[in-house]
KEKOL-985734 format. One record per residue (C-alpha): residue in three letters; residue number from 1; x, y, z. Coordinates in steps of 0.25 Angstrom, whole numbers. Layout:
KEKOL-985734
aa  i  px  py  pz
ALA  NUM  X  Y  Z .
...
end
This chain:
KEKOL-985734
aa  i  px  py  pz
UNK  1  61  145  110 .
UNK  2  60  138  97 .
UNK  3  60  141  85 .
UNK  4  44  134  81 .
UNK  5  32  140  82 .
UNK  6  23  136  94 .
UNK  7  13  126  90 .
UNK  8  -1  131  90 .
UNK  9  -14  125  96 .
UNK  10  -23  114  86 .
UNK  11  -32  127  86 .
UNK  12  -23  137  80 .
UNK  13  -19  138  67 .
UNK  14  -9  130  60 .
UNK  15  5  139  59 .
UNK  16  10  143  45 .
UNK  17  16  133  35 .
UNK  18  30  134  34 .
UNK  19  45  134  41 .
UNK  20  42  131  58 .
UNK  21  29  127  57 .
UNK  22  27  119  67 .
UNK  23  15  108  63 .
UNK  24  5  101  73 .
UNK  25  6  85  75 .
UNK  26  -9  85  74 .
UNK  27  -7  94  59 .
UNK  28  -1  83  49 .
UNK  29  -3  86  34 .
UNK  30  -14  84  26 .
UNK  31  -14  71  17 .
UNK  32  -17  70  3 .
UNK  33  -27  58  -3 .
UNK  34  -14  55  -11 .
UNK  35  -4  54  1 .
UNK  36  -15  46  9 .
UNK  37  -15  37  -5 .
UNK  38  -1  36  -3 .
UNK  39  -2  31  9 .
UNK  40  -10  20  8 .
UNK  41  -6  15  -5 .
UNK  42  9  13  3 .
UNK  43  -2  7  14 .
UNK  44  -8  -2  3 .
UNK  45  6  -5  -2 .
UNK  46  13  -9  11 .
UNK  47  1  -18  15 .
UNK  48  2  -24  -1 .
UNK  49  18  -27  3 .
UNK  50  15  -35  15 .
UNK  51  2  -44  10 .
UNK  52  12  -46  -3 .
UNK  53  22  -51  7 .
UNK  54  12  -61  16 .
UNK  55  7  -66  1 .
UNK  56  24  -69  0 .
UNK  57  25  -74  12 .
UNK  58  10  -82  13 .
UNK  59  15  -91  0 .
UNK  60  29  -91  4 .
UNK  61  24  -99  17 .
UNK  62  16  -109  6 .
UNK  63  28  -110  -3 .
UNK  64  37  -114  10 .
UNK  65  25  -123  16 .
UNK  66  24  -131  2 .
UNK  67  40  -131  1 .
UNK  68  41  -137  15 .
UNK  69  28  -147  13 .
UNK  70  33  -152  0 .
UNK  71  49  -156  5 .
UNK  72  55  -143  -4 .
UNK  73  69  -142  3 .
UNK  74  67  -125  5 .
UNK  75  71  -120  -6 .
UNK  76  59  -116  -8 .
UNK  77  58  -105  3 .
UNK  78  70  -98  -3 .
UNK  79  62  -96  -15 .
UNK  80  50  -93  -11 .
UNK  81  56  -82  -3 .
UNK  82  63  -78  -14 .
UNK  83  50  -78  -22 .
UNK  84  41  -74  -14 .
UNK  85  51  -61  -10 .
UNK  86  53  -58  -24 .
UNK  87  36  -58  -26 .
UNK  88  35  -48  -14 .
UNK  89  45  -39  -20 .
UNK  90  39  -40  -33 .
UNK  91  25  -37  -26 .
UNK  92  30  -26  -17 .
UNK  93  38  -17  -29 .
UNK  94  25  -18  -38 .
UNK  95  14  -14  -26 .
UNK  96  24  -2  -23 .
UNK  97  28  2  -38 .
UNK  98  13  0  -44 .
UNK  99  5  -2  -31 .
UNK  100  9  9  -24 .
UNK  101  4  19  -35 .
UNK  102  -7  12  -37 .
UNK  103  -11  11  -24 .
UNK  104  -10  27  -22 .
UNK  105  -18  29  -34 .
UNK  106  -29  18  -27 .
UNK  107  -28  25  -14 .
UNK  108  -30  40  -21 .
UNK  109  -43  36  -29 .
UNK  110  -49  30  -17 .
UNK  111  -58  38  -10 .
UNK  112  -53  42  5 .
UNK  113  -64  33  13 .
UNK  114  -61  21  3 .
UNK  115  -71  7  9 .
UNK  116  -60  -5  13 .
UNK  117  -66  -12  3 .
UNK  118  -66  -2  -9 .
UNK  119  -52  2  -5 .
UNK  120  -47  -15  -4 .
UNK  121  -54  -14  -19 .
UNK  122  -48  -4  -25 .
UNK  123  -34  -8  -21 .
UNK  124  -38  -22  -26 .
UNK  125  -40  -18  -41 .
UNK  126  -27  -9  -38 .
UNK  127  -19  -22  -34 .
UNK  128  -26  -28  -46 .
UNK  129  -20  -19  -56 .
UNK  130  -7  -18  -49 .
UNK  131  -5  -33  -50 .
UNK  132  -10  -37  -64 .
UNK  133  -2  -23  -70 .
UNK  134  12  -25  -62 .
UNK  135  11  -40  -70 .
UNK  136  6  -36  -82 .
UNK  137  17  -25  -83 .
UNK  138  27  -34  -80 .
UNK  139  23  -44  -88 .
UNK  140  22  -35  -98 .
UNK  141  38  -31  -97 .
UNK  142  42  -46  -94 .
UNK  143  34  -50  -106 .
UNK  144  28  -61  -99 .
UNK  145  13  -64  -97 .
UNK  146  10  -62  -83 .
UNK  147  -5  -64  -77 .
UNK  148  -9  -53  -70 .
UNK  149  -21  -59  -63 .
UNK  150  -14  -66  -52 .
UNK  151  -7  -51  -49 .
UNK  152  -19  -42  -52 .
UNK  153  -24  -53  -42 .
UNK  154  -12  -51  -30 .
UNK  155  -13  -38  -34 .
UNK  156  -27  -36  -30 .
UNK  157  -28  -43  -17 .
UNK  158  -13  -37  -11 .
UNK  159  -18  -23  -15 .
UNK  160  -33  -26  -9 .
UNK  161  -28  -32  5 .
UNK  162  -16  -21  6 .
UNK  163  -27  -10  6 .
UNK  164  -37  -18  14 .
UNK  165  -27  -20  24 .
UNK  166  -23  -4  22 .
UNK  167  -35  1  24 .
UNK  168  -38  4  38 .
UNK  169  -26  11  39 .
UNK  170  -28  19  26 .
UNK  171  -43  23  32 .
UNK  172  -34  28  45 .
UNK  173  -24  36  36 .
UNK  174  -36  42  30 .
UNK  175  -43  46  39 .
UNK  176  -31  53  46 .
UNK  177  -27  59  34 .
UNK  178  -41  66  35 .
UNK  179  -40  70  47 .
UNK  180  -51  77  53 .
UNK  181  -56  85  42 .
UNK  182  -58  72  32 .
UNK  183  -53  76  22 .
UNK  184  -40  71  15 .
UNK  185  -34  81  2 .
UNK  186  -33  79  -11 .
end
């Protein structure tokens, strides 16, 4: 004999909170509209970490093409990996220190049954910001003029393609969340 209580049928009702109870597979824990933000704003951001690191990688490729067409002796290579590593970096700490946030907060206001395209345009003007305010802010500390177009610009397209490509699997974790009921709290 053991110590746990015997598990009861899908039918019966549910056994009492607290130490010992045991819990069905099939009876996972509500979610919460701000824990499924949660989750697809990390969705958003690990999609925005990998398009950043092809954009690295995609002009890394031209840099070493032009090197090699032109006669450059390869030094170039170790400075555009060096560069280009550095840029990635850069991108990646400010989509996790500002996008992250941002992309909680852009996730929560949406409504649960958010279009492809109204989501992929929300987080657009998200990107937007994020991008033009990082540059601005530095600039501001650095006291150098930066343009913020060409960022609000990267910005705009990295955040829109990492929640277009997120979005099938953000409509699956939705609906799961829901269950059968619909409904998701809060």
């Amino acid at each position: 004999m053991t110590d746990q209580p015997p598990l009861s049928a899908p039918g019966d009702a549910a056994p009492a909170a607290g130490a010992g109870a045991a819990r069905h597979p099939e009876q996972r824990p509500a979610r919460d509209r701000w824990s499924l933000a949660s989750a697809d704003a990390w969705t958003v951001v690990g999609r925005c970490q990998a398009i950043l690191l092809g954009l690295v990688l995609l002009l890394g490729a031209v840099g070493v093409a032009s090197d090699v067409a032109t006669g450059g002796g390869g030094q170039a290579i170790t400075s555009i990996a060096w560069i280009g590593g550095l840029a990635w970096l850069v991108h990646a700490l400010a989509t996790l220190v500002v996008g992250y946030p941002v992309g909680v907060a852009v996730s929560r206001l949406l409504p649960p049954d958010v279009s492809w395209p109204g989501a992929t345009a929300a987080y657009a003007l998200a990107g937007a910001a994020c991008g033009a305010g990082v540059v601005l802010v530095l600039g501001g500390l650095a006291d150098a003029p930066f343009p913020a177009a060409p960022w609000a610009g990267l910005g705009a397209v990295v955040a829109a393609g990492a929640r277009a490509w997120a979005h099938p699997a953000i409509r699956r974790r939705h609906a799961a969340a829901a269950g059968p009921g619909g409904a998701v709290r809060g």
